[in-house]
N, C-alpha and C positions, 0 to 999 in steps of 0.2 A: 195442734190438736192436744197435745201433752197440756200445755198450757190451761188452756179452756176443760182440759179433765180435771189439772187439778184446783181450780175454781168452781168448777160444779161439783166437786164430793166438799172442798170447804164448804160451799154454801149447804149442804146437806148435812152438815156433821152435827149440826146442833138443835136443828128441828125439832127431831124428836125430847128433846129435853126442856123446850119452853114451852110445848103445845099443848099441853094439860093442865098447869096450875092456874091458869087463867080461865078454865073452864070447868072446873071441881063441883061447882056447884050445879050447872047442868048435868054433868057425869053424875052426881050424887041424886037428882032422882028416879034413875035407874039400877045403880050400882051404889049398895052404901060405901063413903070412904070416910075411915073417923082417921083420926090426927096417926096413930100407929100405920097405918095403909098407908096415908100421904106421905109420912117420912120413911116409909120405902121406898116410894114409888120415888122421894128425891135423893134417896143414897144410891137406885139404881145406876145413874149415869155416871157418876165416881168409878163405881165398882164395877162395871162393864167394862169402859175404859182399861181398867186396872186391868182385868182378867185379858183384854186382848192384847194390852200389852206385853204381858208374858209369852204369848203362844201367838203373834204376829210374823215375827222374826224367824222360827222355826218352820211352819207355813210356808212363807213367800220364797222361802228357799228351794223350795219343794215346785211352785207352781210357778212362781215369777210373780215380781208386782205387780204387772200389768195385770196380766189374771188373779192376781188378789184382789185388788183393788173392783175388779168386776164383779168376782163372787159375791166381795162384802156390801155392792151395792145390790145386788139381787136378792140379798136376807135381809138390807134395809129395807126396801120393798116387802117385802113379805111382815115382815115387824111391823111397820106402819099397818098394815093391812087387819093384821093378829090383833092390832088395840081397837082398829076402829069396828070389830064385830067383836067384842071382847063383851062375854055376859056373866062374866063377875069380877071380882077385884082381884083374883087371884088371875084369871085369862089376862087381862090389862097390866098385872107387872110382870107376867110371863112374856109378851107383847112388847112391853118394854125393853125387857133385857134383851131381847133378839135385836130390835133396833137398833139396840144404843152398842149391844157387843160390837154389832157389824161397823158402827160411827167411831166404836175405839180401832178397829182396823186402819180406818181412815187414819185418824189420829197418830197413827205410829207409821204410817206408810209417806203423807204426804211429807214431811221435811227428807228423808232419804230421796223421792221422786223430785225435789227440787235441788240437791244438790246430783244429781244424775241428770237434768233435764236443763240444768240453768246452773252450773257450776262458779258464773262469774257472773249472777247474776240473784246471790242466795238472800240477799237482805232486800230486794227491791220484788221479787215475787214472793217471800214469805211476808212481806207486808199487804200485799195483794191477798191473800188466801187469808191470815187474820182478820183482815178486815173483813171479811166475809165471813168466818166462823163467827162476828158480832152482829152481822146483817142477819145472818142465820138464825139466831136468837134471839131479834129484835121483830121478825114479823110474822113469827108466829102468836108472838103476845099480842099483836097486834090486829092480828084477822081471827085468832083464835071465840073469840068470846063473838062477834058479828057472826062469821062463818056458824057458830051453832045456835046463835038466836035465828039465824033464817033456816039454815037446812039444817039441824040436828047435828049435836055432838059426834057422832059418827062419821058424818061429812068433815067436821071439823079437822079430823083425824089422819082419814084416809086422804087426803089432797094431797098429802106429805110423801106418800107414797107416787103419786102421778111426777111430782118433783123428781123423787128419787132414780126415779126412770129412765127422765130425760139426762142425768147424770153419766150413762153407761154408755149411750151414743158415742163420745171423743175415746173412751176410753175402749171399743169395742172397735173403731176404726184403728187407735196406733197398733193394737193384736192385729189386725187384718196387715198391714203397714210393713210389722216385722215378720209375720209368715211368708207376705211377698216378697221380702230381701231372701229371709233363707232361701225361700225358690230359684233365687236369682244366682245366690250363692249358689247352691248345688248345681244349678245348671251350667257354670262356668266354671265350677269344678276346684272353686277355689274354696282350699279348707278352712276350718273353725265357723263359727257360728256369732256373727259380729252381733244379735240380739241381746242387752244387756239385760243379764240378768240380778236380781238383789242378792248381793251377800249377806251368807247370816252370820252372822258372828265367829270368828272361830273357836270351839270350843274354852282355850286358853284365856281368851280373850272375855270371851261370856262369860267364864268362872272368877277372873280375876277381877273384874267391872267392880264385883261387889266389895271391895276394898279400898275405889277409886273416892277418894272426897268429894271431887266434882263431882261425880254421879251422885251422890248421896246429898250434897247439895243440892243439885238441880231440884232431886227427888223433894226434897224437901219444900223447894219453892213451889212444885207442883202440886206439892199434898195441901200447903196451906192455900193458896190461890185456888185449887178444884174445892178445898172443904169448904170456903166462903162463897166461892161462885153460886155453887149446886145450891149451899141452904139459904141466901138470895133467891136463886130461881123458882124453888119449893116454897119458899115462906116470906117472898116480901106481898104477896098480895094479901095472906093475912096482918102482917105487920102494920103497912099502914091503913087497913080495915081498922084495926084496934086502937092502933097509938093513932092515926089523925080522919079520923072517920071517913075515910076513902069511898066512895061509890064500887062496885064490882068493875064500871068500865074503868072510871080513874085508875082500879090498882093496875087494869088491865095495859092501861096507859102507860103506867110508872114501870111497871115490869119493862115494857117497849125502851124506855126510857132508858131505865140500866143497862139495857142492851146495846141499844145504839152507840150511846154516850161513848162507850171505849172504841168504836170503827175508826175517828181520826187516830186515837193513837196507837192502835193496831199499824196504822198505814203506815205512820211517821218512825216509830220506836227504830222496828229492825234494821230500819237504812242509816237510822241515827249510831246505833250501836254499832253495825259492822263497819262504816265511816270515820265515826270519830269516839265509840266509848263510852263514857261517862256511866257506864254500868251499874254502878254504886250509887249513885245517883238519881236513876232513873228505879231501881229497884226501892230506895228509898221513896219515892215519891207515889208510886203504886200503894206501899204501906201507909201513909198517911193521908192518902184518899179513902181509901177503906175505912179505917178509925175517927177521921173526920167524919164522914157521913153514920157511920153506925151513934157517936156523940150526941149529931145533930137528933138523929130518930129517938133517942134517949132522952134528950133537956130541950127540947126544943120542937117536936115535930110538924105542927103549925106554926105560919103557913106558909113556910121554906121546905114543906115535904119535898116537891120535886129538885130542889138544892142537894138535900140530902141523900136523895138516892141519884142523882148524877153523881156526885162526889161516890158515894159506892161503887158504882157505876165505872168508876174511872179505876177503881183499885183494881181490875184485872187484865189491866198492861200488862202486871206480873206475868201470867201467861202466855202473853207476844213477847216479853223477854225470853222465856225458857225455853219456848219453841225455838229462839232466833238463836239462843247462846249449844242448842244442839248440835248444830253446823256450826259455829263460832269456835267451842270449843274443841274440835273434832281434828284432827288432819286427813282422815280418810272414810270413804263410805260405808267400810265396813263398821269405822269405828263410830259414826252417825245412825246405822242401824241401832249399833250394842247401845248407844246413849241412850237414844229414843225408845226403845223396848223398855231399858232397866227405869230410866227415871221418869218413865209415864206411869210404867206398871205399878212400882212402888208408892210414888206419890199418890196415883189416884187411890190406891188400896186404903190410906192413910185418908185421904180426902172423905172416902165414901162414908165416913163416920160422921159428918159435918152433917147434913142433914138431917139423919136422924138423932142424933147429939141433941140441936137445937130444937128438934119437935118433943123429944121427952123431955126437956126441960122447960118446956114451955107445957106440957100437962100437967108437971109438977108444983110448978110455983103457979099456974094460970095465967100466965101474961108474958110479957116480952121482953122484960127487964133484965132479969138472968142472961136470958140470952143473946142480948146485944152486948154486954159484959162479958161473956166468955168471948164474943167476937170481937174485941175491942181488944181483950188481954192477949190472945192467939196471934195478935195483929202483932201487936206490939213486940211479941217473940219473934217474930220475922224479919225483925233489923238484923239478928245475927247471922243468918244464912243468906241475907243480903251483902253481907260483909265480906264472906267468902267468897261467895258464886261471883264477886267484881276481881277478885287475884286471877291475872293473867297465865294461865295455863291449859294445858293441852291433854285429854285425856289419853291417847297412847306416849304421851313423853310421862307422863306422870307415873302410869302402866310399867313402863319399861324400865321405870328407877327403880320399881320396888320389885326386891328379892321372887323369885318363885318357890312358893312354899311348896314340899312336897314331902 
């Protein structure tokens, strides 16, 4: 049951973040949304992220994962629900951020729940669950724009919510699961409480994180990886509108397309990496799939468009690397919580800028030159924290060399 929860909150995680830009223009003649609106609504998911990363960890300590992980899917419910009756643009990114907060929950919870549930088994179910956080992004683009030419944008919306429901089921049984052991326990009188609960951090450990390279590495790979993803999700269906005269369904197509495209390598990466390595490697290769396709949509965007945005497409392995090097670089749970808190939080904080980056420079100059240009140059800076994040080391060995300031 653990299993199958944490494949229905992946396949939830990212719904809410392609299910709108493929539909803006139905949403717009009810709700106006001019280019400032949109590039909120695509920094939202960054910055949600970000903000749950912080205050996840602190949380689950408090309630237990298992019970977190339910809550955060019962205010995704409710998010989804807030957009789809959403009567102006301020209720719709209000809407949003409820969703996507509750999706950064997920986000910081699921790799701790798989080295707790599947300890010798972390690269082969974290490729399983990325793989789905790309399924997850890939058909909403893809039923989003049908779903509201037939029943209404609203409908479009709320389905997500019907999804997210069904998500709570495995996760409401293993709570049921571990209250009836306690019972069991107490009844046989034998002490402690074998219910695993998440650790948070120890304070030491929290404080000193922020000094750790890896962490700030990882952060980094996440900030650049979340800031291309998001302003992708938000602005490739104006993109190729512009640069190669895309029909609405085509962009709606090509969005699906981006999405997809990384699910084999979601599957493949993290059993590559915790098997054989090549880290350096593979982190390179993420970077010049990104800058390749951003090139191609530059010099060339007919009629190799869908070339161009699969190679995009493909640049966010980055992100099933980071996930996977959480528990890679980790020796202990607790110290896979403190990663995944610090370097999701910060990263996406950094990311949430990407979005709307690219939409005011794109009001600025009118077109989409600049801004495939800052994406190309961003890219290119990410060889260096590729470089790093491939040195073989351990976040509490790391930890533990350096002095305690006090």
């Amino acid at each position: 049951m653990a299993l199958i929860g944490i494949i229905l909150v992946a396949f939830n995680l990212r719904t809410g973040v392609a299910a709108i830009s493929p539909i803006t223009a139905q949403i717009g003649r009810d709700i106006p949304l001019d280019s400032i609106t949109l590039g909120i609504i695509g920094a939202v998911p960054p910055l949600a992220f970000a903000i749950s990363g912080f205050f996840t960890g602190f949380l689950a300590k408090r309630v237990g994962l298992e019970r977190m992980l339910v809550i955060a899917l019962v205010v995704l419910v409710a998010g989804h629900v807030l957009r789809a009756i959403a009567s102006g643009a301020a209720s719709l990114v209000f809407g949003s951020i409820v969703a996507l907060l509750a999706a950064g929950v997920g986000n910081v919870l699921l790799p701790p729940a798989v080295k707790r549930y599947f300890p010798d088994r972390v690269g082969l179910v974290t490729a399983v669950y990325v793989t789905l956080l790309g399924v997850s992004s890939a058909i909403p683009a893809i039923v989003a724009a049908p779903l509201a030419d037939s029943a209404g944008w609203r409908f479009s919306l709320v389905v997500w919510a019907a999804v997210a429901a069904i998500a709570l089921v495995p996760w409401v049984s293993v709570l049921l699961q571990h209250r009836r052991e306690r019972q069991r326990l107490r009844d046989s009188t034998e002490a402690g409480d074998e219910t695993p609960e998440i650790e948070e951090p120890a304070p030491a450990l929290a404080h000193r994180i922020w000094r750790s390279g890896t962490a700030w590495t990882l952060a980094a790979l996440i900030a650049l990886s979340s800031a291309h993803i998001y302003s992708l999700f938000a602005w490739l269906p104006e993109i190729v509108r512009d640069r190669a005269d895309a029909t609405p369904s085509q962009a709606g197509a090509l969005l699906a397309l981006l999405a997809l495209v990384g699910a084999p390598w979601g599957l493949l990466l993290p059993w590559v990496i915790v098997r054989y390595g090549h880290i350096r490697s593979i982190i390179y290769m993420g970077l010049s799939f990104f800058i390749v396709g951003y090139l191609g949509l530059l010099l060339a965007p007919v009629p190799l468009t869908w070339l161009w945005v699969a190679m995009a497409g493909s640049g966010p392995l980055l992100f099933a690397v980071c996930l996977t090097l959480i528990n890679v670089r980790t020796r202990t749970h607790q110290g896979s919580v403190a990663l995944s808190s610090f370097a999701q939080g910060v990263g996406y904080s950094v990311g949430a800028l990407g979005p709307l980056v690219i939409g005011i420079l794109h009001d600025i100059t009118g077109g989409w030159v600049v801004p495939l240009v800052v994406l190309v140059v961003t890219g290119c800076a990410g060889f260096v924290a590729g470089a790093k994040a491939a040195r073989p080391r351990f976040l509490e060995d790391e930890l533990a060399a350096r002095p305690v300031v006090t």
